[in-house]
DRENDO-973307 format. One record per atom (N, C-alpha, C, O, CB): x, y negated, z; residue in three letters. Coordinates in steps of 0.2 Angstrom, whole numbers, plus 2048, in hexadecimal, padded with zeros to 3 digits. Glycine has a CB too. Layout:
% residues N
XYZAla;...
END
This chain:
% residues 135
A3564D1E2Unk;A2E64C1E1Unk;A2B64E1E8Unk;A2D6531EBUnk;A2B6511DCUnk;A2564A1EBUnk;A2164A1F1Unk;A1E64D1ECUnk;A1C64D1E6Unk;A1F6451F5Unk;A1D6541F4Unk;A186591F3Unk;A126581F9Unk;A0D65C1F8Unk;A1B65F1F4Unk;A126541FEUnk;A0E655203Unk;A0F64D207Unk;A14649205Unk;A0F65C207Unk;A0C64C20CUnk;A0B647211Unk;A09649218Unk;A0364A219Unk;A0864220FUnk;A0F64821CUnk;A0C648223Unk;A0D642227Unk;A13642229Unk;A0D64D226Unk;A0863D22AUnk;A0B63922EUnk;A0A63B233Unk;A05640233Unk;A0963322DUnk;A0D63A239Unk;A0D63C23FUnk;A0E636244Unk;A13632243Unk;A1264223FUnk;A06636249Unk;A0B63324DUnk;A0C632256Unk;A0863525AUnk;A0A62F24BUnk;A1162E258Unk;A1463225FUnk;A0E631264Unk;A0E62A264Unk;A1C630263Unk;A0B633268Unk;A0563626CUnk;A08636273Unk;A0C63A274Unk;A0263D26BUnk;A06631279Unk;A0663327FUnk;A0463A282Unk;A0763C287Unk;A0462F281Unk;A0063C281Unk;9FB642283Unk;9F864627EUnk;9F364527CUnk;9F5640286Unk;9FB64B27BUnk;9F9650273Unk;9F2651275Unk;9EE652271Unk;9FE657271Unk;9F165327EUnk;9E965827BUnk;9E465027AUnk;9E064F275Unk;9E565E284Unk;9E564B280Unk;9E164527EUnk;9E0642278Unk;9DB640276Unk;9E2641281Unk;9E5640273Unk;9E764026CUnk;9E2645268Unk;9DD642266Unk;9EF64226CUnk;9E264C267Unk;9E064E265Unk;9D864F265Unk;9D6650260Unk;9E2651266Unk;9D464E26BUnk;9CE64D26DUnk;9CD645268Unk;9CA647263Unk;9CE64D276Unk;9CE63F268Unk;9CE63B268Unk;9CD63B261Unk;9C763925FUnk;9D263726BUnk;9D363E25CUnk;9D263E256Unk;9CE644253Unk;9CC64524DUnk;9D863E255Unk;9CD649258Unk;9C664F255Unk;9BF64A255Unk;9BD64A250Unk;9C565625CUnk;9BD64825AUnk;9B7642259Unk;9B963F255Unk;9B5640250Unk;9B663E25EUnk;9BE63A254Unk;9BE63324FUnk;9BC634247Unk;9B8632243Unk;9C763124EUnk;9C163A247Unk;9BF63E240Unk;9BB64123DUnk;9BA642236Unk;9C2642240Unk;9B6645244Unk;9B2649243Unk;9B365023FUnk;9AF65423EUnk;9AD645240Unk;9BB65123EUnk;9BC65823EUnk;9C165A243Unk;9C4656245Unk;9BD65B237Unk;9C2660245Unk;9C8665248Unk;9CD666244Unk;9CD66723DUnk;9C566C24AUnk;9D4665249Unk;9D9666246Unk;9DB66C244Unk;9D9671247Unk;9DD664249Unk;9DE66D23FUnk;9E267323CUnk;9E667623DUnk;9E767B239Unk;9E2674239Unk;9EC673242Unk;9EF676247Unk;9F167424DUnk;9F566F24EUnk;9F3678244Unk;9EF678252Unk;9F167425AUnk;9F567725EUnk;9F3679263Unk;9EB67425EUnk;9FC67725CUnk;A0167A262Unk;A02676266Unk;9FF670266Unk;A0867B260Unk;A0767826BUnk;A0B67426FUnk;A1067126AUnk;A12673265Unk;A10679274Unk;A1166926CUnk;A13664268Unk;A12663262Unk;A1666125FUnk;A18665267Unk;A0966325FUnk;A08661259Unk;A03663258Unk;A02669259Unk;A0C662255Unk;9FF65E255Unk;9F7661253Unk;9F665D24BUnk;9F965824AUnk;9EF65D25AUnk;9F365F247Unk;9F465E240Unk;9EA65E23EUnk;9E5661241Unk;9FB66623AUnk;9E965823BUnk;9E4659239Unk;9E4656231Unk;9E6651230Unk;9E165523EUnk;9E265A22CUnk;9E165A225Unk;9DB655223Unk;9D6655226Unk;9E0662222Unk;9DE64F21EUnk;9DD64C21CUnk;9DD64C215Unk;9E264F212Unk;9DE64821FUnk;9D6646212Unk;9D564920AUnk;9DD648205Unk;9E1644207Unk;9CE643206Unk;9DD64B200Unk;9E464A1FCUnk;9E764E1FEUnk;9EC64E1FAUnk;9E86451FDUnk;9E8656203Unk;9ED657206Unk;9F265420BUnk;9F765720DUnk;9F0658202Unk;9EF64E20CUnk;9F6649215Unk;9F464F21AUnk;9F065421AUnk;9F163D21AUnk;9F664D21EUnk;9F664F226Unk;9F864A22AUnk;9FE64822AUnk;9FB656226Unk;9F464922EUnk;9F3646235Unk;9F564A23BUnk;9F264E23EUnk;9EC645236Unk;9FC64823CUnk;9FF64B242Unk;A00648247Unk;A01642246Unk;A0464F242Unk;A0064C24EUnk;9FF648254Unk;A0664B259Unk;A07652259Unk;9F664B257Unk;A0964825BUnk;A1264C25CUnk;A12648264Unk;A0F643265Unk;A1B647255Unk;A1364B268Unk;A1364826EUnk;A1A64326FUnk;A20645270Unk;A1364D272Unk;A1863F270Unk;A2063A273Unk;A2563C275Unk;A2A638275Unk;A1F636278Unk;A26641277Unk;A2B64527CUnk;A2F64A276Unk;A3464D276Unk;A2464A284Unk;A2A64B273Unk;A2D65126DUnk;A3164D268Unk;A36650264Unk;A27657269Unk;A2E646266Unk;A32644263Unk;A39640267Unk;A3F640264Unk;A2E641260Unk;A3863D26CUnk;A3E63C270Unk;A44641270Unk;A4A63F26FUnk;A3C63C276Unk;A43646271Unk;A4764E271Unk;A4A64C269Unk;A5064B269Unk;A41659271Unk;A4964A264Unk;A4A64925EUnk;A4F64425EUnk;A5564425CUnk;A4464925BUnk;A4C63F260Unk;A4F63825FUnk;A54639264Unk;A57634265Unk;A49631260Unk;A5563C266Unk;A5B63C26CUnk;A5A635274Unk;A55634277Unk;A6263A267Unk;A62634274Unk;A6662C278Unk;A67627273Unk;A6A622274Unk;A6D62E27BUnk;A6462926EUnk;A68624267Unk;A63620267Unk;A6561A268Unk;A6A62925DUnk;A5B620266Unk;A5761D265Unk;A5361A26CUnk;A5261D272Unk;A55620261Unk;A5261526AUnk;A4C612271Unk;A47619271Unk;A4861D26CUnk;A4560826FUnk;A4261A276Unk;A3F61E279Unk;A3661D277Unk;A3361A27BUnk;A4061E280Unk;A33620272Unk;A2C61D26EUnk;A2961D277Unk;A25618278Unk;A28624266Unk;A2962127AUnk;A25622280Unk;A23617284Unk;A1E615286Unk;A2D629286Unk;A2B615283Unk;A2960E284Unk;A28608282Unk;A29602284Unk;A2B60C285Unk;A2460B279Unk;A1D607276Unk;A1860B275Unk;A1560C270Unk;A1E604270Unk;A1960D27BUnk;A0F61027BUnk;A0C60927CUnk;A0F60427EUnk;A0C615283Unk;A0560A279Unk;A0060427AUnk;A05600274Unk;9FF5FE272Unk;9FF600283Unk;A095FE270Unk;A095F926DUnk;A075FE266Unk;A08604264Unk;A105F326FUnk;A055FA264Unk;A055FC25BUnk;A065FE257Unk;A045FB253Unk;A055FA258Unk;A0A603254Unk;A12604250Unk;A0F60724BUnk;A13608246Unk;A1960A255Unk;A08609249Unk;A0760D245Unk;9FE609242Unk;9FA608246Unk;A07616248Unk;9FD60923BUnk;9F6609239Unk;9F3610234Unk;9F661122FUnk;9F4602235Unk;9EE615238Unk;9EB618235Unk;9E661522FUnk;9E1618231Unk;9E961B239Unk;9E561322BUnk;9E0611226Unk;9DD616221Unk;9DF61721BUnk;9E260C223Unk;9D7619223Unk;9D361E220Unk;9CE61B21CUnk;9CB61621EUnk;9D0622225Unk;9CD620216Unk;9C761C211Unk;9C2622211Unk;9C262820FUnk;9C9618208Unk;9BE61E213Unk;9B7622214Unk;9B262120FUnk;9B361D20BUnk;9B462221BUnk;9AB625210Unk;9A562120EUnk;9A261D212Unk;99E619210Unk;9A062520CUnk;9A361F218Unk;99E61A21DUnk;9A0619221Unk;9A061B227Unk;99961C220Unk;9A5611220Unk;9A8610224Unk;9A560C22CUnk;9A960C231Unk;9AD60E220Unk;99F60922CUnk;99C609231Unk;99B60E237Unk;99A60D23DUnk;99860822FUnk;99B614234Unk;99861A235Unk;99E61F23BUnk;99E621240Unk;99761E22DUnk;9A461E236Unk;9AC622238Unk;9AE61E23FUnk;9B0621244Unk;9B3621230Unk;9AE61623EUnk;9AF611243Unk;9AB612248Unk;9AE61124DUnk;9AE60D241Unk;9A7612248Unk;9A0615250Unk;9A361A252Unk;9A361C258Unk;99761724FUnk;9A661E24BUnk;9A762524FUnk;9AD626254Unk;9AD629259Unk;9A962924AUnk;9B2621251Unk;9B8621255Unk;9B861C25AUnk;9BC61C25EUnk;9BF620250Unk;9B361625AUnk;9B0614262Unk;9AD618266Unk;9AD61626CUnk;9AB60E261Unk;9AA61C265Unk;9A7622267Unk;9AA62626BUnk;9A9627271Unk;9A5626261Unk;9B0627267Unk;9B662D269Unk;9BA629270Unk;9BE62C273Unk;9BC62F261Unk;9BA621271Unk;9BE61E274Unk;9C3619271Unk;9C7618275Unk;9C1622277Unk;9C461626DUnk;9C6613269Unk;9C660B26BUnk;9C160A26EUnk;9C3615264Unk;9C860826BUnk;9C860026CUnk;9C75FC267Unk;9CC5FB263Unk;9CE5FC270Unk;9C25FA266Unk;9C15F4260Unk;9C75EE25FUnk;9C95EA262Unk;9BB5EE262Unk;9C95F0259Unk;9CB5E8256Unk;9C95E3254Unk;9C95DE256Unk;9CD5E8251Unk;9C55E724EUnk;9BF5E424CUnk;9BB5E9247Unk;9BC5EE245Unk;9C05DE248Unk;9B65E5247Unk;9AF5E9243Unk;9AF5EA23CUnk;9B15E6238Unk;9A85E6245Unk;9AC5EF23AUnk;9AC5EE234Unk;9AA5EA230Unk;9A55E7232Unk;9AA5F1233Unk;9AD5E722BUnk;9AB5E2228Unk;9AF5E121FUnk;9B25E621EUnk;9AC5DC22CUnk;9AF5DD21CUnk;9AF5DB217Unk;9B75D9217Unk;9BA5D621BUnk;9AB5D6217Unk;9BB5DB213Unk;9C25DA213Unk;9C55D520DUnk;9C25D8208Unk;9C65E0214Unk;9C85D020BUnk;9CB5D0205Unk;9CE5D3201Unk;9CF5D01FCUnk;9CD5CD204Unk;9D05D8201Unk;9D35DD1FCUnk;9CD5E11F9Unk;9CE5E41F4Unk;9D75E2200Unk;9C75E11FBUnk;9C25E61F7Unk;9BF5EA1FAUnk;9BC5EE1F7Unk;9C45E91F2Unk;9BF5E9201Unk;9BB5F1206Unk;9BA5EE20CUnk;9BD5E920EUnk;9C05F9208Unk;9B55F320FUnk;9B25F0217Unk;9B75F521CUnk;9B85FB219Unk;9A95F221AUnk;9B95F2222Unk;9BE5F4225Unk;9BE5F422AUnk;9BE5EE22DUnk;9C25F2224Unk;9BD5FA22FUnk;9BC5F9236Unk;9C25F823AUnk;9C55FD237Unk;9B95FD239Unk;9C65F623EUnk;9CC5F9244Unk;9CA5FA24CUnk;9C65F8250Unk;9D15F2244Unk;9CE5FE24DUnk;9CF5FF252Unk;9D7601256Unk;9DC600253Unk;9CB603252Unk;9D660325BUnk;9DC60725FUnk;9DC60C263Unk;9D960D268Unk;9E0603263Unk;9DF611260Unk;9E0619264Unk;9E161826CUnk;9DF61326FUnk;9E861E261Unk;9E361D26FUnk;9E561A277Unk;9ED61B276Unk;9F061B27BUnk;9E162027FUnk;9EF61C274Unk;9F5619272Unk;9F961526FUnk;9FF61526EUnk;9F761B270Unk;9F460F26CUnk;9F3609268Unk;9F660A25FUnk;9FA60725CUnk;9F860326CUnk;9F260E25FUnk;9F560F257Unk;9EE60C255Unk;9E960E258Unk;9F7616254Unk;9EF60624EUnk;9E960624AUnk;9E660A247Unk;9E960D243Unk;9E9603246Unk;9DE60C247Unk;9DA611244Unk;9D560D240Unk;9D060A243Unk;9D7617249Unk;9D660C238Unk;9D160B235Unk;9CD60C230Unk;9D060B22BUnk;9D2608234Unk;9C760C22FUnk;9C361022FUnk;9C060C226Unk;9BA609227Unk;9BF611237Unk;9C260B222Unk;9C060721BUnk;9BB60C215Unk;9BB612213Unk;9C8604218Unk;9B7606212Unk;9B560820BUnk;9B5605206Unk;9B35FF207Unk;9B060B209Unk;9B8607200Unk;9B96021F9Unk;9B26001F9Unk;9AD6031FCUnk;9BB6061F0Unk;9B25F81F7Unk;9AA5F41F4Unk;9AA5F61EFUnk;9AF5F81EBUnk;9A85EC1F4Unk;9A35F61EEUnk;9A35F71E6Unk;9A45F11E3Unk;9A65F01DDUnk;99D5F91E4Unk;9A05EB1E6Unk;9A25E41E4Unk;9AA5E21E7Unk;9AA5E11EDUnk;99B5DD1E6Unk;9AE5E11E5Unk;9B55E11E6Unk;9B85D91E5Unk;9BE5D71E5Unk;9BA5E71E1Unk;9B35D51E5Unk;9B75CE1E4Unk;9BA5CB1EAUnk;9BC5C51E9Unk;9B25CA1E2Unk;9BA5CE1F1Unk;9BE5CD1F5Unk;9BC5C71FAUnk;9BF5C41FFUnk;9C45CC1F3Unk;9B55C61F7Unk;9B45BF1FDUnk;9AF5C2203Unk;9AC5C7203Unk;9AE5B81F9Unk;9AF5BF208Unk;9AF5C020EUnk;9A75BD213Unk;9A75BE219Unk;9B65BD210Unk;
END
């Protein structure tokens, strides 16, 4: 039986990371060592932030080196908010690079994207209330 969730993910720079996602978020993490900063999210998840280097020590010689897809993509954060206009400015705010703007999605919610400075997707959505999916 899952008891908890933590996604984590690998960061060129933990303190820049951290800053980025303290703004984005608009709260402070709840724990900030060396090699890992955890930020609590609704449900009990956790949003952790692992430096590239600490997971490399992990992964050994065995695996490619996360350090040489920095900038490409490898991860989508997708957060549901109330305001998702709101959360999205926030995390352009913070430094973030537009995907796209919030808007209307077919699945049933408006949906902002973006990218961390490590190119991870951050998106920022809310259920419609009218959910027929047209655009």
């Amino acid at each position: 039986m899952i008891t908890g969730a933590h996604f984590i993910l690998y960061v060129s720079n933990q303190d820049a990371s951290t800053e980025f996602y303290r703004r984005a978020l608009g709260v402070g993490p709840r724990l900030y060592v060396p090699g890992m900063t955890e930020f609590g999210l609704p449900g009990g998840a956790v949003l952790g932030l692992m430096p590239e280097s600490g997971i490399r020590r992990l992964l050994g010689e065995r695996l490619p080196d996360p350090a040489e897809a920095s900038g490409i993509p490898r991860a989508e954060l997708y957060l549901l908010v109330e305001d998702a206009r709101a959360a999205h400015e926030r995390a352009l705010g913070a430094g973030a690079r537009e995907l796209s703007p919030v808007s209307r999605q077919s699945w049933g919610h408006e949906a902002g994207y973006s990218l961390d400075q490590d190119g991870h997707v951050l998106a920022f959505a809310r259920p419609l209330d009218d959910s027929s999916g047209s655009d």
